[in-house]
C-alpha positions in Angstrom: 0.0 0.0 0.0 2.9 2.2 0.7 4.8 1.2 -2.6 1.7 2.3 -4.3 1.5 5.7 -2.8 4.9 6.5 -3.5 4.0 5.6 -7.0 1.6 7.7 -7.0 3.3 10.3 -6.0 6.2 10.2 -7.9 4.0 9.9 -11.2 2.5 13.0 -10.1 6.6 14.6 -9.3 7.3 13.4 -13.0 4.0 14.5 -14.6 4.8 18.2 -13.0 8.5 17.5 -14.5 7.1 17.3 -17.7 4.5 19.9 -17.7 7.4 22.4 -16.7 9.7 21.5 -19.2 6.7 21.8 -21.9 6.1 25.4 -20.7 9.7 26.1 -20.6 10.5 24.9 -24.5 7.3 26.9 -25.3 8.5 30.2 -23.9 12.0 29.0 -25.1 11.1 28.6 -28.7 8.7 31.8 -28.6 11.5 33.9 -27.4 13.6 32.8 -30.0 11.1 33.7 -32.5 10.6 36.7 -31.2 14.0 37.8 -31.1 14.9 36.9 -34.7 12.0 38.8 -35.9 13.1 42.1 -34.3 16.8 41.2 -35.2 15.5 40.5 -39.1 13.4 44.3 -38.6 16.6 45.6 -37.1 18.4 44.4 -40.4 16.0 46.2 -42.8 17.0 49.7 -40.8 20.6 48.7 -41.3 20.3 48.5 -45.3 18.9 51.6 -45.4 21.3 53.4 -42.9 24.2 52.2 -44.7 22.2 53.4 -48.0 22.0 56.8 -46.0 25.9 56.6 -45.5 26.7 55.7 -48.7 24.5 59.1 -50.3 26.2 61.6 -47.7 29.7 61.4 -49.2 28.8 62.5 -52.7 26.3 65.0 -51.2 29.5 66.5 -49.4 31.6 66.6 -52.8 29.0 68.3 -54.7 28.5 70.5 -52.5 32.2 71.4 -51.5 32.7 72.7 -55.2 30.2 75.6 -54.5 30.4 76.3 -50.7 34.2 76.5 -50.0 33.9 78.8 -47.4 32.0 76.4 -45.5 34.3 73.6 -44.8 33.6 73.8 -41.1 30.4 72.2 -41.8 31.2 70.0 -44.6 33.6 68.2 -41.7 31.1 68.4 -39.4 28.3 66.2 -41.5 30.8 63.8 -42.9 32.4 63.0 -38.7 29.3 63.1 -37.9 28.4 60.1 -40.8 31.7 58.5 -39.8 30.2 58.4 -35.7 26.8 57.1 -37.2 28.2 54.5 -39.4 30.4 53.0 -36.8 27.6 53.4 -33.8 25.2 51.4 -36.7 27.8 48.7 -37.2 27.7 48.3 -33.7 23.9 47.9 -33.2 23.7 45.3 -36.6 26.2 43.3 -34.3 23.8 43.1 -31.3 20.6 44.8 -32.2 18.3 45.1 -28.8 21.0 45.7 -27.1 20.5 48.9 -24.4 24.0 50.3 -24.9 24.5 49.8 -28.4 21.1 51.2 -29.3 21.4 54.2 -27.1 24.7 54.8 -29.3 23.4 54.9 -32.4 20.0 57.1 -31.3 22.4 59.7 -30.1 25.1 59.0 -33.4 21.6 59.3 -35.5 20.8 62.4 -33.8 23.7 64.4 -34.3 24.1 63.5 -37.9 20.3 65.0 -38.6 21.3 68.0 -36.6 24.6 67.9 -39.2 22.7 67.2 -42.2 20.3 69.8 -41.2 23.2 72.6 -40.7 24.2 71.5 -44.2 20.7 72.0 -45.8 20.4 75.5 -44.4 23.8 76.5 -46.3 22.7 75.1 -49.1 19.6 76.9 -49.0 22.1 80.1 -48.9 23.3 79.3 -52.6 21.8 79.4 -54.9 23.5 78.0 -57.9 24.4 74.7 -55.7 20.6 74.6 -55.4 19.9 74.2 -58.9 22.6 71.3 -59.4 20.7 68.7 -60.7 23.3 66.2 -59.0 22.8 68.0 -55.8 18.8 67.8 -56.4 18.9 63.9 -57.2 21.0 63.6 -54.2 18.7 65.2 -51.5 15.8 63.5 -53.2 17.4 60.2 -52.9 18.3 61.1 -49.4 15.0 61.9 -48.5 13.7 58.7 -49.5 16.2 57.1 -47.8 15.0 58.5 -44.7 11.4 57.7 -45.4 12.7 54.1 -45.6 14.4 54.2 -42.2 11.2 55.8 -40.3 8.9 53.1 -41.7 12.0 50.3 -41.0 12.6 51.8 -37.5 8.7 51.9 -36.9 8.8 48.2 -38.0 11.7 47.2 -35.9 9.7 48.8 -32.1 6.7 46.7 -32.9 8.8 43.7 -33.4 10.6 45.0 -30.5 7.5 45.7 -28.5 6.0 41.9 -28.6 9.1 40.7 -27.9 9.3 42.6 -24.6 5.8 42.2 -23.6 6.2 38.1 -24.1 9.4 38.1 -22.1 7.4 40.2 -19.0 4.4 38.1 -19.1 3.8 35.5 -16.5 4.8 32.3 -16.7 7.8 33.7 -19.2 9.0 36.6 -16.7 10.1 33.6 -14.6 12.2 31.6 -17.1 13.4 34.6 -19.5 16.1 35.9 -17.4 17.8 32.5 -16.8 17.3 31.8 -20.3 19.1 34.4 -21.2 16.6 36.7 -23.0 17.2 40.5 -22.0 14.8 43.2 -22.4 15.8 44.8 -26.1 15.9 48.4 -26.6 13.9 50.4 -28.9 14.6 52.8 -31.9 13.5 55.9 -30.5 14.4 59.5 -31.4 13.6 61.8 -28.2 13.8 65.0 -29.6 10.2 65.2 -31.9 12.2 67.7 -34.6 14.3 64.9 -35.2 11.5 62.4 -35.8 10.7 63.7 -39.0 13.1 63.4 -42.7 14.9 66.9 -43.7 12.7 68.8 -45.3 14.2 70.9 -47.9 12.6 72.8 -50.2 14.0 73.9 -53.6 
């Protein structure tokens, strides 16, 4: 009679065992899921930064031809691109991640506030307003940064359900251990930055 309650009991010990681990996998799996998706969304913002990048350059040398006198903030835009691009390669390597994102949000911010500097000089010349390279450039810019406010809008949502699964009970309990942080989102503070350079021709 004894033999049978112990049984009993440890049938009910390993059918607990086994209901855990289920719940556990389940969380496990989710999390992972949830992670590459933001990771993949965090991807899409990197193509487009690096697109961004890429277009500053040649906006800088067709503009250097007409604004000589302003080579203060020709250097200015392209450290500032040179700070962005490295603080971007950083958060492609470990997107999420707090320290990395802050980086780049604050490497982002400064390179509008460059790019913005620039626009307002070039608004002061006229003849480098009507070069058509220098008018295919900012348009292509522009788009750019259209692309990178949907892609970061994309990359928070995925973000967002990520971090909401991880809180949620019975996940909040296993995440931690399972090594699934809380991820950082994409966030511009300062609402002037928030929106592409408008420049008007």
């Amino acid at each position: 009679m004894a033999a049978m309650g112990l049984l009993v009991v440890l049938g009910v010990f390993i059918a607990v065992l086994l209901l855990v681990a289920i719940i556990v996998i389940g969380i496990y799996n989710k999390l992972v899921a949830l992670r590459n998706r933001f990771k993949n969304a965090f991807a899409q913002i990197d193509v487009q930064l690096k697109r961004r990048y890429d277009l500053i350059p040649n906006l800088v040398n067709v503009a250097k031809g007409y604004i000589k006198h302003e080579r203060e903030t020709l250097e200015a835009v392209i450290a500032a691109r040179n700070q962005a691009s490295t603080a971007g390669t950083a958060a492609a390597a470990a997107p999420g991640d707090p320290g990395a994102m802050r980086a780049l949000m604050g490497a982002e911010t400064a390179l509008t506030g460059a790019l913005g500097r620039l626009f307002a000089v070039v608004e002061a010349y006229p003849n480098l307003k009507a070069n058509e390279q220098m008018n295919q450039l900012m348009e292509e810019l522009t788009s750019t940064e259209n692309k990178i406010a949907f892609a970061r809008q994309a990359f928070n949502d995925s973000v967002m359900t990520y971090n909401t699964s991880r809180e949620v009970f019975p996940a909040v309990v296993f995440a931690g251990m399972l090594g699934f942080l809380p991820a950082e989102l994409f966030v511009i503070e300062n609402p002037t930055e928030k929106e592409a350079p408008k420049v008007q021709f």
